[in-house]
N, C-alpha and C positions, 0 to 999 in steps of 0.2 A: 780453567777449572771445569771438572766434570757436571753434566745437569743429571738434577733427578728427578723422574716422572714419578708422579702420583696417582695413586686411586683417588676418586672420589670416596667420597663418606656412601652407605649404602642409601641412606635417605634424600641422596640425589639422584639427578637424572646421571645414569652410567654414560650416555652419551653425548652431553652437555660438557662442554671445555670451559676455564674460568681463565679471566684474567688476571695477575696479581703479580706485581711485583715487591718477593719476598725477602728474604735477611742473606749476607752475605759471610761473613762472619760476625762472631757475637763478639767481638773488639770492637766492631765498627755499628755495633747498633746503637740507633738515636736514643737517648734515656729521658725521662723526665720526670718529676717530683708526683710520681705518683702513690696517690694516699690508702695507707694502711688503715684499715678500720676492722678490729674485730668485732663481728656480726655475730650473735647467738641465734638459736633459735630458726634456722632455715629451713625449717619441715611446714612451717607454718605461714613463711612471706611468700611475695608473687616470685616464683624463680622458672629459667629456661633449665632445663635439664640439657647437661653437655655432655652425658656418660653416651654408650655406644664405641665404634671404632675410631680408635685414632689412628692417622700414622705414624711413623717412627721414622726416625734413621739413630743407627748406632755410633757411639763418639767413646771406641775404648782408648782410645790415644789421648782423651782430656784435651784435643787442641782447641774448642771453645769453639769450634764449627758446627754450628747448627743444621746444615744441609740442605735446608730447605733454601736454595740460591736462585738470585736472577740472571736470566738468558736474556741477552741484547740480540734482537733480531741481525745487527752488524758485527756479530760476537762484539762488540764494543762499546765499554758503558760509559760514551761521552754525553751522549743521548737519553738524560735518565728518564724521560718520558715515552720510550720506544719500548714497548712493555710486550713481552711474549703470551701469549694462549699456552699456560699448563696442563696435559693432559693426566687424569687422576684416575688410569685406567690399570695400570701395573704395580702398584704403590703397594707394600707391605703395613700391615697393622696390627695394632693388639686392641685389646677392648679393655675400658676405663669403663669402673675399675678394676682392678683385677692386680695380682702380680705379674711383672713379665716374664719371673722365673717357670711359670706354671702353665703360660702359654706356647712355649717354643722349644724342641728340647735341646737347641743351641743355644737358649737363654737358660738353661737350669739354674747355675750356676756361676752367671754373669754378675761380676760386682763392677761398677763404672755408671758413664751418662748414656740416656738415651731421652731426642728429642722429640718430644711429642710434638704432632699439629693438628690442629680442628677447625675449619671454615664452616660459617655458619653466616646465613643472614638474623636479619632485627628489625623488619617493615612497620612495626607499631610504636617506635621510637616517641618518647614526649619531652620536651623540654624542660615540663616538669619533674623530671624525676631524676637520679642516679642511677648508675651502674655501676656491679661489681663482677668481679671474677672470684668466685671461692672455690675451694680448696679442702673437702673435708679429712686429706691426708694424702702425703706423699711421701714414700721414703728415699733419699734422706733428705738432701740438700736440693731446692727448687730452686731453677730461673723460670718466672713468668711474663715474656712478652705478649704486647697486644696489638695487631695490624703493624711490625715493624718500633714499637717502642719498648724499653726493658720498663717493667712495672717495681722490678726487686725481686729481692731474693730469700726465701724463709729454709729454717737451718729446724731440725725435728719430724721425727719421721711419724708421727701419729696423733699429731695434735693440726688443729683448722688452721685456715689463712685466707683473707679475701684481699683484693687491691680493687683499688677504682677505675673504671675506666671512662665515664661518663666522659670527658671530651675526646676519648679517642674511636669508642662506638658509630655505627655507619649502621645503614640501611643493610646494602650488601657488601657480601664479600668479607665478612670479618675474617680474622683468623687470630686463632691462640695457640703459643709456643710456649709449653712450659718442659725444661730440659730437668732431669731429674739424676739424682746423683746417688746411690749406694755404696758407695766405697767406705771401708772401715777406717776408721784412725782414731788414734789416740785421745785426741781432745775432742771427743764426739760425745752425747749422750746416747744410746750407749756407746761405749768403749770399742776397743777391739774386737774381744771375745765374750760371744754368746752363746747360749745352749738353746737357742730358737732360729728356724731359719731367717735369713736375711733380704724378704722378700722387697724386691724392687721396684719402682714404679708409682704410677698414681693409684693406689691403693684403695680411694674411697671417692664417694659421688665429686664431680666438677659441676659447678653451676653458676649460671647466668642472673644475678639477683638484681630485682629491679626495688628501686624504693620513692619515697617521696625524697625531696630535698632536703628535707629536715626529718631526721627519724629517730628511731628508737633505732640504736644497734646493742644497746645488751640492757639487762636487768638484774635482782638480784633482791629474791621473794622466800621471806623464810620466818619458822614461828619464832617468838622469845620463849626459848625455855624457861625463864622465871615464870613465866604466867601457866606453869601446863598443867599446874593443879588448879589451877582458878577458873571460875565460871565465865567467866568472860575472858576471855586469852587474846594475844597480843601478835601481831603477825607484820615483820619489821620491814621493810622494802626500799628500796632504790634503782631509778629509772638514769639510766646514760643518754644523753641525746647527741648527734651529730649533724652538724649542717651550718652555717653561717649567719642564716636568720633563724635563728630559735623560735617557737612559740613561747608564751608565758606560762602558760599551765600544762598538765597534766593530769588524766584523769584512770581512775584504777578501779576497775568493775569486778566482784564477783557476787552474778547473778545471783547462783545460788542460795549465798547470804545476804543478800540484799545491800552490798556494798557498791557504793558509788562515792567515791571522793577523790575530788579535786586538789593536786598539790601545784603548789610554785615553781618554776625551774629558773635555776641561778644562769646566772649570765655565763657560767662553764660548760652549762648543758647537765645539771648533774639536779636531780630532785631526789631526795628522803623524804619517807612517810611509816607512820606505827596506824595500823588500822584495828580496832578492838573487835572483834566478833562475840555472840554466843551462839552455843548451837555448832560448834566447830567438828567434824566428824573427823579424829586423829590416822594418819597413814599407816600403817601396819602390817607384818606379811600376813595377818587373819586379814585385814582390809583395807586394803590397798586404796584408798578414797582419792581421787584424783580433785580437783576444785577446777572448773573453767573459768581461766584467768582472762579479762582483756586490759590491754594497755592502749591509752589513744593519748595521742600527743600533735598537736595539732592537724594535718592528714593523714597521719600515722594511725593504723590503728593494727596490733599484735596482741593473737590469741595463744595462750598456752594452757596446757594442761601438770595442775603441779600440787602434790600432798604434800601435808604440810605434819611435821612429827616432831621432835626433839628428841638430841642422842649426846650421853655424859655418860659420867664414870663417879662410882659412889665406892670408896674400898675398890675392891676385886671384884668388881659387877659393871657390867656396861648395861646401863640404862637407857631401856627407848621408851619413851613420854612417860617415863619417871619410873617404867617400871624394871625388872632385872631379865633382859633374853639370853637366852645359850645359842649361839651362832651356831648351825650346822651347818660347816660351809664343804666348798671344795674350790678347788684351784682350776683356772682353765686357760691356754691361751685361744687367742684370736683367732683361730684358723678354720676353716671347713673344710677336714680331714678328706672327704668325700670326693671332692676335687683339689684337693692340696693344694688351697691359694688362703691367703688371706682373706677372714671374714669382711662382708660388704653389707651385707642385703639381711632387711627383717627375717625372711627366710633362713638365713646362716643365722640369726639371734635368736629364731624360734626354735631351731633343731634342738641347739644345748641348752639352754634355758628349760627345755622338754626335757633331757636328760638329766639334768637336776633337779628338776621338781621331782621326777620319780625317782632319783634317790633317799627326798626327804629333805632338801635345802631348805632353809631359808636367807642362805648366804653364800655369797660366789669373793673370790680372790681375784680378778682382773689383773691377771700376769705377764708380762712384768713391765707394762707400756701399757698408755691410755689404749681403750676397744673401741669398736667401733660404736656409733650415738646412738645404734640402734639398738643395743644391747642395753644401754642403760636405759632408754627412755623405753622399752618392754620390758625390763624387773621392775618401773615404777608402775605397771600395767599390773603385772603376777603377784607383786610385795614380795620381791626379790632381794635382802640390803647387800651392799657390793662393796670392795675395798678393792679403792683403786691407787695406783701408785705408777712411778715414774720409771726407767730403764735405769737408775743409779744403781747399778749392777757391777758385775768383777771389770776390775781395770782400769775402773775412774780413775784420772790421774787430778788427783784432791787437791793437790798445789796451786795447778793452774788458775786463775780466778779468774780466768775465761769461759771456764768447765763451770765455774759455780753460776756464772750470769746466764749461762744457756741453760741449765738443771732449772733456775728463777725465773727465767722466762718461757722456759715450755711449762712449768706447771701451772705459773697465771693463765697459759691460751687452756690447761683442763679444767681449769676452773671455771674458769670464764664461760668454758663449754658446758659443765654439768653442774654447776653450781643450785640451780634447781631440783633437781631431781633428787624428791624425799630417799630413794633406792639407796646412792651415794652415801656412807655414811663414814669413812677411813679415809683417808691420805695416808699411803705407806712414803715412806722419803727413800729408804733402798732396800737392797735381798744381797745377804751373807758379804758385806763391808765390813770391816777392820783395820785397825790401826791410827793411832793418834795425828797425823795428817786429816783423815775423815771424818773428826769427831767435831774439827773445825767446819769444817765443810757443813757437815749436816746439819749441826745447828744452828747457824747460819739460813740454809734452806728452811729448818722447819720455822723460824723465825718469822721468814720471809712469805709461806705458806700463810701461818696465825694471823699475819699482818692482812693477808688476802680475806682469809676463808677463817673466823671463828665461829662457825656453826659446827665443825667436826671435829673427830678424833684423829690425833697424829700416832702414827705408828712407826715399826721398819720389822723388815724381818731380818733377824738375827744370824750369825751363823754361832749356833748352838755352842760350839767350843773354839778356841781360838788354836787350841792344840788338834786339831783334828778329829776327825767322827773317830767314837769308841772312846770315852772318858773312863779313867781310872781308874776315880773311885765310883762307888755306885751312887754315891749323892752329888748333886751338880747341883751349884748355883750360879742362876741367872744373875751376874752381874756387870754387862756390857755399861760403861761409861754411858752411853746415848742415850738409855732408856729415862733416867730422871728429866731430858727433856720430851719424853712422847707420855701420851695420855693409858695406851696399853702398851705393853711386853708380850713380841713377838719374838717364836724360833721355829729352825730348823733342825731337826734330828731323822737319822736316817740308822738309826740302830737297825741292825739286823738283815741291813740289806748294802750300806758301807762299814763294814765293818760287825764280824758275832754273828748269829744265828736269829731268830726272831725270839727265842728262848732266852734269849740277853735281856730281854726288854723285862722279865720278871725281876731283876735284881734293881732296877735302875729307879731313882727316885728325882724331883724336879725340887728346888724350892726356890726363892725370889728372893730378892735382898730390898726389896720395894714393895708397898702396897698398893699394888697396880691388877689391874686383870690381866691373863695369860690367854694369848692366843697360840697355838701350836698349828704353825704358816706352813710348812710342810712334814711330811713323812711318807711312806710309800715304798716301794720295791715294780720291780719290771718283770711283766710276765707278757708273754707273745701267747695271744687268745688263738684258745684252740690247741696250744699245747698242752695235756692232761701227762703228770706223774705224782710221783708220790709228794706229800710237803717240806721235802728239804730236797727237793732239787729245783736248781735255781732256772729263772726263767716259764718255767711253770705255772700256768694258775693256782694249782693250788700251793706253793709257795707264798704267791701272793696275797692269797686269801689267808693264810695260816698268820703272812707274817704282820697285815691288816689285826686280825682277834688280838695278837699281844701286843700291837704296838697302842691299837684305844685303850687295852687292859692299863697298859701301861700309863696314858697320858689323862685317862680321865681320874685317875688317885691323885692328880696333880692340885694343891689348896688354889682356890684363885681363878681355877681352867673356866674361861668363859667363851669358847667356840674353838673350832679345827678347821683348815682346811686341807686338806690330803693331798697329795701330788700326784697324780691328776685326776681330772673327768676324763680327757681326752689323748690319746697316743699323740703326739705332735711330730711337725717332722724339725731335724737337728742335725745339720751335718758333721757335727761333735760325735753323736753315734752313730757307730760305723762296726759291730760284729757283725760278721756275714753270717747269713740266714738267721739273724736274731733279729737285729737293728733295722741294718740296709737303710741307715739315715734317718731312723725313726726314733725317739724318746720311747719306750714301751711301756712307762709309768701307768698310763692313764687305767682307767678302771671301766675305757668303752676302747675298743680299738680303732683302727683310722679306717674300716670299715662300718663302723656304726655297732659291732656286735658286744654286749655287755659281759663281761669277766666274772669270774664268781666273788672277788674282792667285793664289785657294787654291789652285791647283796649282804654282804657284812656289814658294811658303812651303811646302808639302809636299813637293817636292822635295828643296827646302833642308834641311828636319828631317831627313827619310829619309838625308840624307848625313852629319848629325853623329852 
């Protein structure tokens, strides 16, 4: 077998050589019962931060070789203690996180494995505590080894994961191999084919999380809506603990209100508590009121910041802390167009988060895959409300009931992840699904949702006709099968821009066969900023600003319309579109271009908000 030299990481000495003997192949790596614990909340525990460079080796052939191998000083590995000096001086790397398609332009378009490594030491080690390895997203499919052991393997490309590592952690010389996997297929969430790039790699922070031995790894802090007219209001909660000797109690501080109480913990690790407050200042996008939470559990002690609001549905009104809001939303995916990789960094959450608010939000679409934490836990900062949902997108293959445990198990790790966060207020379950296969499927899913998460609204977004864009008659009714199980009625329509002119949208009328509130998930048309002609020609700004005025004309006549979100804020990129000199792989939707420059549509939809 061939050897391969490495760089060092830049945070070491470049002329410092390390010893280590690494994995051979990933058949023959030692494994062990290492424990899965989903960790919420890692912006606020003791953690090493592992982002920076990694190195790589690429694995397009799928043969399970990891590459990072050992060299017998007698080329011969009788002697497995005869361990070589690696030099980490020539080694190729990407930087975590990041996409790999964005960093190499050999990888543009690379769908396959590539195995990551990261050596780091751990000189403050305590016996007291645990360690873990997380994971705040990797797309798609991860192997995570640690020092030579396989820790497991996590399937979803945008939701958390941590493993434990506390008996295999050292002083020096650590190292982590997490091999990551993008290839499409069938029984994947998502599917085959998508209208979003397919960006590869470890995508979001890595980190080193230290805890007590017994700790909090998630919670689950939220108002009762029955009490949100009463003066003293009710605020329900439950603490998870992990560890083997439990403490007995637990205790739940908020300073502000003068809260301190002490609850029980069952012998599963699991405590519930109702804490009564008055004085309670409600979350809202006028006042985003944040509450400093602490949780201590025996030397556990977790701090969060979290508002606290109630959100229903009364008739055709969605209700926040009882009263009726109009969502002024918009659609965005996760990317920072800027440098064309997948969003990461507060920074990539502040840009667009800026861009919405000056268009007059107070509601974002998180399309069509959980976003990154940072984005959610800064619209609970702004009074942001967000609807978030899953990639149950075109192609699911609805049969399989393999596809439905994976769709059931990545939405519990989004849950689990943003379950706090007053921002949060939708669960969509999918976008433009059809067909009586999927109606099993879904409801099903959203069952399984309810079961998790009853503080929110279940939604989906619709595809508007089942006959195709351009309906018939001018009266349409919404009567998708799925919708008597979701709490609002969502669609897409794309009049005037699939199909008719934007002058079509003057004849067109919407009406419900349910007494539900209407969201209208997308609408929109593609205009390449900076193109200036007249408004029917397509492509155009002002096409798209034209066909923006009649498609609101249109959808705000609608009985029931309780928000929009528009397709999109931002151009994304999509290797589905493909017109030279229009596309060139780009969505041209959005209503800011993938340069940062704003189109005269966002001033119509800003208008439009400013007036409700």
């Amino acid at each position: 077998m061939n050897t391969i030299k490495l760089n060092q990481s830049n945070n070491m000495n470049s002329k410092k050589t390390i010893s280590l003997l690494l994995l051979v192949l990933f058949t023959s790596i030692s494994q062990i019962n290492a424990q899965s614990v989903f960790i919420s909340n890692t912006q606020n525990r003791t953690f090493t931060n592992l982002n920076g460079k990694w190195k790589y080796v690429l694995d397009p052939y799928e043969t399970g070789q990891i590459g990072f191998m050992p060299v017998y000083k007698n080329s011969k590995p009788q002697d497995k203690t005869d361990r070589v000096e690696y030099s980490f001086d020539k080694a190729q790397t990407l930087w975590v996180p990041g996409s790999w398609n964005s960093q190499k332009p050999e990888l543009t378009y690379y769908e396959g494995s590539i195995w990551y490594h990261k050596a780091f030491d751990k000189k403050d080690l305590s016996p007291e505590k645990r360690y873990f390895i997380y994971v705040g997203a990797a797309n798609y499919i991860s192997t995570v080894t640690f020092n030579g052991k396989e820790l497991g393997k996590h399937e979803g490309g945008f939701t958390p994961f941590s493993y434990e590592i506390t008996d295999l952690i050292r002083e020096k010389d650590n190292f982590v191999i997490i091999g990551v996997n993008n290839s499409r297929a069938a029984n994947q969430i998502p599917a085959k084919v998508t209208d979003w790039f397919n960006h590869g790699g470890i995508t979001r922070d890595v980190k080193l999380l230290e805890v007590p031995s017994s700790f909090i790894n998630n919670y689950f802090i939220a108002l009762e809506k029955s009490s949100i007219s009463n003066k003293t209001k009710k605020i329900n909660g439950e603490i998870q603990l992990s560890g083997k000797v439990l403490p007995q109690t637990a205790r739940i501080k908020i300073p502000e209100l003068n809260v301190s109480k002490v609850v029980d913990i069952s012998k599963e690790g699991i405590c519930t508590f109702t804490i009564e407050v008055k004085n309670l200042e409600l979350w809202s996008p006028e006042s985003p009121k944040l509450y400093d939470i602490v949780l201590e559990a025996g030397g556990d002690v977790v701090k969060d910041q979290i508002g606290f609001r109630s959100i229903e549905t009364e008739g055709k009104q969605i209700l926040l802390n009882g009263k009726p809001i109009f969502l002024k939303g918009i659609s965005l995916h996760d990317e920072n167009p800027l440098r064309k990789d997948r969003a990461n960094s507060p920074e990539d959450a502040a840009m667009v988060l800026g861009w919405a608010k000056e268009l007059g939000c107070n509601f974002i679409r998180l399309a069509h895959y959980p976003h990154q934490e940072n984005i959610v836990r800064m619209a609970d900062q702004l009074g942001i409300l967000l609807w978030e949902e899953l990639p149950v997108y075109w192609g699911i293959d609805w049969e399989d009931p393999t596809v439905l445990e994976k769709a059931k198990k990545q939405y519990t790790e989004l849950i689990y992840r943003d379950y706090n966060r007053a921002s949060s207020i939708i669960w969509s379950i999918a976008n433009e699904t059809m067909g009586e296969p999927r109606n099993k499927f879904l409801i099903s899913l959203a069952s399984h949702i309810r079961s998790v998460d009853n503080t929110r609204l279940l939604s989906a977004a619709g595809k508007k006709d089942q006959a195709g864009d351009g309906h018939p008659d001018n009266e349409y009714t919404i009567n998708d099968p799925i919708i008597k199980h979701l709490d609002i009625i969502s669609f897409n329509e794309y009049l005037g821009w699939y199909g008719g002119l934007p002058a079509e949208c003057r004849k067109k009328t919407f009406t419900s066969s349910t007494d539900k509130p209407i969201i209208v998930s997308e609408f929109g048309g593609g205009a390449v900023q900076g193109f200036f002609a007249d408004s029917l020609t397509r492509w155009s700004e002002e096409y798209q600003e034209y066909l923006y005025k009649e498609s609101i004309a249109m959808f705000d006549k609608i009985d029931g319309l309780a928000g929009m979100t528009p397709w999109i804020l931002v151009d994304f990129m999509s290797p589905l579109r493909q017109l030279p000199d229009v596309q060139d792989g780009w969505n041209r939707k959005g209503l800011v271009s993938e340069k940062g420059y704003k189109k005269k549509a966002f001033y119509v939809l800003q208008k439009y908000y400013k007036s409700k």
